[in-house]
C-alpha positions in Angstrom: 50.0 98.5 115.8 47.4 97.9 118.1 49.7 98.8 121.2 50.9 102.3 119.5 47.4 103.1 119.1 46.3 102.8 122.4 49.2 104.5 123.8 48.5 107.3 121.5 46.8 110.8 122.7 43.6 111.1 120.6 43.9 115.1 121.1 47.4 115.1 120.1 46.6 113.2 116.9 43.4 115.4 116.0 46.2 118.8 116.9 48.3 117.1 114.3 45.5 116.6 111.7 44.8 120.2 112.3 48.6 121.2 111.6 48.3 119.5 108.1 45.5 119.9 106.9 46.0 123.1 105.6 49.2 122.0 103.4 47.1 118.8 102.2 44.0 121.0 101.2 46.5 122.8 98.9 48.1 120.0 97.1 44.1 118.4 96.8 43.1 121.2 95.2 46.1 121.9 93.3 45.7 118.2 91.9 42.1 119.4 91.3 43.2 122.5 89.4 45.5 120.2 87.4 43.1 118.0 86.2 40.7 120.5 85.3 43.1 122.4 82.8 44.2 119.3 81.5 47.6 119.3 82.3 47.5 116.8 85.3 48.9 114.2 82.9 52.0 116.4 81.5 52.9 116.7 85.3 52.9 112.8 85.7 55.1 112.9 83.0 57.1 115.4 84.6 56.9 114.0 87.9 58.0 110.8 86.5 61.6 111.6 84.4 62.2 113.7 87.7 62.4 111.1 89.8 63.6 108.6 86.8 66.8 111.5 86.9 67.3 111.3 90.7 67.0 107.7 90.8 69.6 107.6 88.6 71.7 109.9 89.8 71.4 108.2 93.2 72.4 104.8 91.5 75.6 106.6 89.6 76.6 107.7 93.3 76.3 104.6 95.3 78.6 103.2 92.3 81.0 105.9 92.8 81.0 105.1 96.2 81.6 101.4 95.4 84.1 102.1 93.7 86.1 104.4 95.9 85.8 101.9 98.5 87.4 99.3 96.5 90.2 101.9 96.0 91.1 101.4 99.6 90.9 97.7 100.1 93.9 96.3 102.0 96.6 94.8 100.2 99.2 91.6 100.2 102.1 92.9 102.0 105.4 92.4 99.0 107.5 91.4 101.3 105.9 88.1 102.7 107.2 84.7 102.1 105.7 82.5 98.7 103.9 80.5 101.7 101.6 84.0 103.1 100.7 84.4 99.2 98.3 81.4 99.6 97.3 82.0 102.9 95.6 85.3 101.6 94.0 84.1 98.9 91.9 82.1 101.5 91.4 85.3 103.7 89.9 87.0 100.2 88.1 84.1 99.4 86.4 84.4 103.3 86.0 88.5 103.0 84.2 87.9 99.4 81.7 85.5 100.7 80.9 88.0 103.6 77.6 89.3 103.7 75.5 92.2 105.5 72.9 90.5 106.0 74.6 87.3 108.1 76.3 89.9 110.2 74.1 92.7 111.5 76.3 96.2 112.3 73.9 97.1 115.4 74.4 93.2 117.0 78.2 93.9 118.6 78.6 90.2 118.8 79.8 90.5 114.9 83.3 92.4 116.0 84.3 88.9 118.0 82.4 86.3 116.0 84.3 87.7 112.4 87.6 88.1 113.4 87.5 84.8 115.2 86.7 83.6 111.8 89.2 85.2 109.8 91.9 84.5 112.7 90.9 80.4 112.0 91.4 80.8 108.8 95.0 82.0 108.9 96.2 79.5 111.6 94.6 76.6 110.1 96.7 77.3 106.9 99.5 77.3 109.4 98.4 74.8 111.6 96.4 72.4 109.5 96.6 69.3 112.1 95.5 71.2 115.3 91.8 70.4 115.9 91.6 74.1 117.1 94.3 76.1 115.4 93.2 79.5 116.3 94.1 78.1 120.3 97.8 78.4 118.5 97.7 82.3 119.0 99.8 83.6 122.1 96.9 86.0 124.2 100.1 89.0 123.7 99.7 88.3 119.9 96.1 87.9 119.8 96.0 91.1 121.2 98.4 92.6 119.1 96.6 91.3 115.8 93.3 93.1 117.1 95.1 96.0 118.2 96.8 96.8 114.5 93.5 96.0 112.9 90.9 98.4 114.8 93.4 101.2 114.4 93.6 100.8 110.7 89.8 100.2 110.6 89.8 103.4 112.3 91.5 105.5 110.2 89.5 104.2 107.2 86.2 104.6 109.0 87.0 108.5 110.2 88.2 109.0 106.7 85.9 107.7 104.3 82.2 107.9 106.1 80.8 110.9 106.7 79.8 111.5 110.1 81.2 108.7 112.0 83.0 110.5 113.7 79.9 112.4 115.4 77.8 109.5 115.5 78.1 107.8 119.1 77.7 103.5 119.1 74.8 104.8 121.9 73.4 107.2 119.2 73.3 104.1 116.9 71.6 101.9 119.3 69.0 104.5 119.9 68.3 104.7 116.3 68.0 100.8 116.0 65.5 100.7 118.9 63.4 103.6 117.5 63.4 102.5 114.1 60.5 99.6 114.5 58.1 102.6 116.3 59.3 105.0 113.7 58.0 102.6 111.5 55.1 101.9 112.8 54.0 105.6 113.3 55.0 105.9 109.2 52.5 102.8 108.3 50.0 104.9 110.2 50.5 107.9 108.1 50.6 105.9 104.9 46.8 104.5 105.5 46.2 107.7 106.6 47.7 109.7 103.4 45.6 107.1 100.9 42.2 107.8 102.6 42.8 111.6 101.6 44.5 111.8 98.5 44.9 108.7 97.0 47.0 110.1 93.7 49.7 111.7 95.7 50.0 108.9 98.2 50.6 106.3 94.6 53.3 108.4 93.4 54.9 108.6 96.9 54.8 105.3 97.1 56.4 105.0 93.9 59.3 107.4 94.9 59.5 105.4 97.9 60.1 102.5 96.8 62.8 104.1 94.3 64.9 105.7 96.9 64.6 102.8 99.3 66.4 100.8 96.7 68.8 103.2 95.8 70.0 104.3 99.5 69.4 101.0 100.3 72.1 99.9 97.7 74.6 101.9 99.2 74.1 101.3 102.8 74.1 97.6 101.9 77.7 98.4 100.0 78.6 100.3 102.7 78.2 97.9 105.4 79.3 94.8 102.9 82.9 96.9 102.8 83.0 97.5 106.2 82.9 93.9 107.2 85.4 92.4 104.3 87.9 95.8 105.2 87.6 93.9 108.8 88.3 90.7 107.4 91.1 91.5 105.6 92.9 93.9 108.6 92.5 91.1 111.1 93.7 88.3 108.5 96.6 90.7 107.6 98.1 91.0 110.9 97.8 87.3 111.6 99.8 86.7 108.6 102.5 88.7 109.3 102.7 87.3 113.0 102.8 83.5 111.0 105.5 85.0 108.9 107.4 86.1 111.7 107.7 89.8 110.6 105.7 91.0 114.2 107.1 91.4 116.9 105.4 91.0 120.2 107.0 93.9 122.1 106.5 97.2 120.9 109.4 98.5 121.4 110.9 95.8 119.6 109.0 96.7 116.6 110.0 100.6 116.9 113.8 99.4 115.9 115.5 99.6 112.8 114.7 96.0 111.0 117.9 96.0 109.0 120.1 96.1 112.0 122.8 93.5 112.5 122.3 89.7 112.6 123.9 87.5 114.9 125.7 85.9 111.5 126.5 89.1 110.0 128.1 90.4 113.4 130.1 87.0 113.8 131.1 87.4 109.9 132.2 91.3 110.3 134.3 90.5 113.2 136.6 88.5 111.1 137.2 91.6 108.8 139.0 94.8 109.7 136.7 96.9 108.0 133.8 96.0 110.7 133.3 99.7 111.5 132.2 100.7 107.9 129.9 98.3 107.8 126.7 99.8 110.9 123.8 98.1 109.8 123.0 95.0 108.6 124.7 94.3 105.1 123.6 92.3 102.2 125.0 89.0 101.7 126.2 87.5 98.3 126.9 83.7 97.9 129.5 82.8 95.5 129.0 79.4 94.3 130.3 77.1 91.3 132.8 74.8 90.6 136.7 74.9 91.0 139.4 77.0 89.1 135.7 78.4 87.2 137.0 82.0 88.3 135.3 82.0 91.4 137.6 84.6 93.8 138.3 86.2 90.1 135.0 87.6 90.0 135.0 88.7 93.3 138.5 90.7 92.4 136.8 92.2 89.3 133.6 93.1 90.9 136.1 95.1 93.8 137.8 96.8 91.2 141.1 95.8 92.0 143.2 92.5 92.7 141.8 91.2 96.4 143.3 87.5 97.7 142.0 86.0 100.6 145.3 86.6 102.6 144.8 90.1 102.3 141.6 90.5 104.2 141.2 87.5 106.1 144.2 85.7 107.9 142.7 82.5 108.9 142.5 81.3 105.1 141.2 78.0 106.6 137.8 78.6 106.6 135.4 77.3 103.8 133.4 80.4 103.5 135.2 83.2 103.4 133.9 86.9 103.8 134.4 90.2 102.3 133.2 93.6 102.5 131.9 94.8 99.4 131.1 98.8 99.0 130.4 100.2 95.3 128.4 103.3 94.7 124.4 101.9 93.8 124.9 99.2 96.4 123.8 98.4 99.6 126.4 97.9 101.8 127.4 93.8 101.2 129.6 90.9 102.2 130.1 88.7 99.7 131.2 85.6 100.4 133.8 82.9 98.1 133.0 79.1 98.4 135.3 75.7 98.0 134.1 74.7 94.6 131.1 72.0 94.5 133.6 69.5 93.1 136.1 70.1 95.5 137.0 67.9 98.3 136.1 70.7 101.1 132.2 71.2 100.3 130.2 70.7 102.1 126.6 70.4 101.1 125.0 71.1 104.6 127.3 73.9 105.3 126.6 75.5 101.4 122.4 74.9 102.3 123.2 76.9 105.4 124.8 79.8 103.7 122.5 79.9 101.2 119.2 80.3 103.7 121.5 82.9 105.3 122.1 84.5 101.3 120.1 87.6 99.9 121.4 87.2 96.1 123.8 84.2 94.7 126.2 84.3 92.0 126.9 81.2 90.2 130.0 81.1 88.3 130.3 78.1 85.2 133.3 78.1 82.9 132.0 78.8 79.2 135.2 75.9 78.4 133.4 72.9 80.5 130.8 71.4 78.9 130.2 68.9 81.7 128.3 70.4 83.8 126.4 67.1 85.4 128.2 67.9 88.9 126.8 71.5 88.9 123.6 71.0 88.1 123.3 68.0 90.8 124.7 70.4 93.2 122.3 73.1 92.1 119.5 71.0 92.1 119.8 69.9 95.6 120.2 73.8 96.4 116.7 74.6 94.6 115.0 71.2 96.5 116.3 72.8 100.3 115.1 76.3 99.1 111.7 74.8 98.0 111.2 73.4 101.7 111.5 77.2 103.5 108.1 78.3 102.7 109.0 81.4 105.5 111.8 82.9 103.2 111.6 84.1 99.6 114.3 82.7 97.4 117.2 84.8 97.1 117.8 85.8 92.8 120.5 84.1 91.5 122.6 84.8 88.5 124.7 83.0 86.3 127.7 84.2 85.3 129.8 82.6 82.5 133.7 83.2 83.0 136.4 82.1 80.8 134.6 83.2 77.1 138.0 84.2 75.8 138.5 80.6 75.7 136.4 79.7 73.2 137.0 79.0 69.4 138.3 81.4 67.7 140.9 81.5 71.1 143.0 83.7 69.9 140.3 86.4 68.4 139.9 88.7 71.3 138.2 92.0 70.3 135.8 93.1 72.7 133.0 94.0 72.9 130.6 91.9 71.4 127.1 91.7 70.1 125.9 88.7 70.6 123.2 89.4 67.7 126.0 89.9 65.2 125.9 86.5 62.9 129.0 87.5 61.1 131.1 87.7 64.3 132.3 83.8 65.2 133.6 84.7 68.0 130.0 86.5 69.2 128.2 83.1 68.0 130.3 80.5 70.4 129.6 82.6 73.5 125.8 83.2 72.3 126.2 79.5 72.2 127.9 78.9 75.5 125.2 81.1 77.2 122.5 79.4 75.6 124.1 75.9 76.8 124.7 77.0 80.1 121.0 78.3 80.4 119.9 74.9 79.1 122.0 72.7 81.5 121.8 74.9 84.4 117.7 75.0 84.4 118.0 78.8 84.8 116.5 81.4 82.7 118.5 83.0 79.9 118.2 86.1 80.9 119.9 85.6 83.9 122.7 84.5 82.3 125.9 86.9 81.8 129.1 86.0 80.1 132.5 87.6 81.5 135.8 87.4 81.3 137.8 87.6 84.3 141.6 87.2 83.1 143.9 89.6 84.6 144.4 92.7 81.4 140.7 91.2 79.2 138.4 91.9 82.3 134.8 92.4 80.4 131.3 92.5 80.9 131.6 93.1 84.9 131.1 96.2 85.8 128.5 96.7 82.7 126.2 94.0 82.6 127.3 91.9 85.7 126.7 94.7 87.6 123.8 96.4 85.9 122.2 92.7 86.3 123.1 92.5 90.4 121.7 96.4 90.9 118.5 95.3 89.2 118.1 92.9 91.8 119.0 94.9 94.3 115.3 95.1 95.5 114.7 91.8 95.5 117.8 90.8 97.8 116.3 93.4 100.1 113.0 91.7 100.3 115.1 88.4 101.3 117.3 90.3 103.6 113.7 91.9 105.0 112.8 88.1 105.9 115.7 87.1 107.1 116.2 90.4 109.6 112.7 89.5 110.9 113.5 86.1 111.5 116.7 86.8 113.2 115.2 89.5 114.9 112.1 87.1 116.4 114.5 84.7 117.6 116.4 87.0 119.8 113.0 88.9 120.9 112.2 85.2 122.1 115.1 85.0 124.4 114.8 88.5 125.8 111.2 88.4 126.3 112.0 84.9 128.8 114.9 86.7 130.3 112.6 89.1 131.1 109.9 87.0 132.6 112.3 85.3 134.7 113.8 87.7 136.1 110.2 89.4 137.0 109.2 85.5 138.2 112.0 85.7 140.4 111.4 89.2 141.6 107.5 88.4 142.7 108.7 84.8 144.5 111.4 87.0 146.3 109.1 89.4 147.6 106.4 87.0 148.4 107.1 86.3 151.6 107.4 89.6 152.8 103.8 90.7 151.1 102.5 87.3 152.9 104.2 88.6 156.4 102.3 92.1 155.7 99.2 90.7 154.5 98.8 88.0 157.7 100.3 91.3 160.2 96.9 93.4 159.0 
């Protein structure tokens, strides 16, 4: 205070005292002309619900803007394995224990110091016995993940605060350096104002105070979002580059994620029909035991009768492929399996297909109560599937073949209600669904009994396929994964082709920029 003063021109102080005075004299001597009449109090009153109003309507528009922040908070990407799901509940938990106050907007240092943090917190979920796990990042990533994030942050910054984009970071600076004089010079008027007309300079203080808290309030939400929408940007990228769905080169990332896979290309060039088939397709897993109707399903869910021999040649292959096209449906291969009492499966080759599966159908004979063998098999599917954490678990359903065997066998009338109490025949396969459910572990709504004999086919293309169209979407999500996984390992192996071959380029022209450099 002392050092404004001094620095202050007396003249130019008394030439502003002059400039004023005029406009105070008038507001004293209103105030006087108030009290005289009698009616200073009613304009307290006055003055009072005013400002109560604006105060108010000040606090209902910083909660408006709350809430229309929150609106555009970033989101949990669907597609990400079960393992990224609990990897951003620690990112929220970091962005909602983020405060202004600990991380000044005017001190740049913040930008560094907050994404380092929320970058630690992603790779120690990911790395959680590296004593530094954010030293895990590539520098090409690292740069990637900030890269995605400011120009995100950017769009919701230029979108949603006004005048940002006028406002210059030296304009802001400015502004933070002035504001302790600005102060200061304020203080001096405040002293001043009290000397003069100490009623006025109560109520401003008053209204001061009021609109300091409510402007306050929503710079303070303002900044709060700012920092958690930076949090959550910079720990979104770094989960998808953990979960393998970001690819370092760009123009890797500008291509068509659902094109072919390695597998799937290998697969189609065993089938004639490779042409009809361009981008990558969705693949079904048959699975279940022998002679439970198996290839059956496959002929019914084709339409028409469909061996092995007839699409594929070499019929001595475990797994064997075939194209499925039906209108609703992606483009698929489905795929029949040895039966997992058979002597040819394999368990290691059936946990491979599976990771390599987007939906499996598992058929179980209504007739064959002992179903120990299945569910062993099943259950050492579901403990291999619990262990890739990077891929969502591809839907399976159950379907029940052979329900025209059961008691009554020889009432066939289809269809069925499976509510109907009176029907006996409806009752044993309501039974055999419930059973299979039961000793399967799966839920009964994934369940569907069919009948796959040649002249009695029922129940496939209504509810079979109603149930495999429904999970359609989810199968894409899996295939999503999978494509992205596929798709990093071969980015891998191109990106080191390419530094080699740019390694070997610079060693073979060393020698010649040496020669030049020592000729100079």
């Amino acid at each position: 205070m002392k050092t404004l003063l001094q620095r202050t021109d007396p003249l130019r102080v008394f030439a502003l005292i002059l400039l004023g005075l005029p406009t105070l004299t008038v507001f004293g001597l209103g105030m006087l002309w108030l009290w005289q009449t009698g009616n200073l109090l009613y304009w307290v009153i006055a003055m009072a619900v005013f400002s109560a109003l604006s105060y108010g309507l000040q606090y209902w528009q910083a909660k408006r803007d709350r809430q229309m922040l929150d609106e555009i908070v970033t989101e949990p990407n669907p597609d990400w394995p079960p393992k990224a799901e609990a990897v951003w509940q620690q990112v929220e938990k970091l962005a909602d224990t983020c405060e202004p106050e600990d991380w000044p907007i005017e001190d740049s240092s913040w930008i560094l110091g907050l994404g380092r943090r929320a970058l630690d917190t992603v790779s120690h979920c990911y790395y959680p016995q590296a004593e530094k796990p954010f030293l895990e990042l590539t520098v090409p990533h690292t740069l990637l993940i900030i890269e995605q994030a400011s120009r995100d942050l950017r769009k919701d910054v230029t979108e949603n605060i006004p005048f940002s984009d006028r406002l210059t970071i030296g304009d802001l600076l400015r502004l933070h350096r002035w504001k302790a004089k600005a102060e200061q010079a304020y203080n001096v008027y405040r002293a001043g104002r009290v000397l003069i007309n100490p009623v006025n300079a109560l109520f401003s203080e008053i209204w001061r105070h009021l609109q300091e808290r409510s402007f306050g309030l929503a710079r303070s939400e303002l900044h709060r979002w700012f920092l958690r929408a930076y949090i959550r940007k910079v720990g979104y990228y770094a989960i998808d580059l953990y979960s393998g769905r970001q690819p370092v080169a760009l123009e890797e990332a500008s291509k068509q994620v659902a094109e072919r896979t390695p597998i799937s290309h290998a697969d189609l060039s065993k089938i004639e029909q490779t042409a009809v088939v361009p981008a990558e397709p969705l693949r079904i897993l048959v699975l279940g035991r022998t002679n439970a109707g198996k290839s059956s399903m496959i002929n019914a869910l084709f339409g028409k009768l469909t061996t092995a021999a007839d699409v594929l040649p070499d019929t001595t292959q475990t797994i064997t492929p075939f194209v499925l096209q039906r209108e609703g449906l992606t483009q698929a291969l489905i795929f029949d399996s040895p039966g997992c009492d058979s002597t040819r499966f394999n368990e290691r080759q059936i946990h491979a297909a599976a990771l390599d599966a987007d939906l499996i159908l598992w058929v179980s004979p209504a007739n064959r109560p002992d179903r120990q063998t299945e569910r062993h098999c099943l259950d050492a599917l579901r403990v291999f599937q619990s262990t890739q954490l990077n891929r969502r678990l591809p839907p399976m359903l159950v379907v029940v073949s052979h329900i025209d065997l059961l008691r009554p066998t020889s009432a066939w009338q289809p269809p069925y209600d499976l509510s109907n109490q009176q029907d006996v025949k409806a009752i044993s396969i309501r039974a055999a669904v419930q059973a299979v459910a039961n000793d399967l572990a799966v839920p009964i709504e994934q369940v569907i009994p069919v009948c796959l004999k040649e002249g009695r086919i029922y129940n496939v293309n209504d509810a079979l396929w109603a149930a495999i169209l429904h999970h359609q979407d989810a199968a894409l999500r899996v295939r999503l994964l999978r494509c992205l996984d596929a798709k990093k390992r071969t980015e891998d192996w191109v990106l080191l082709r390419r530094q080699l071959i740019s390694t070997g380029r610079f060693l073979w022209n060393l020698p010649d920029k040496l020669g030049k450099r020592s000729g100079e």
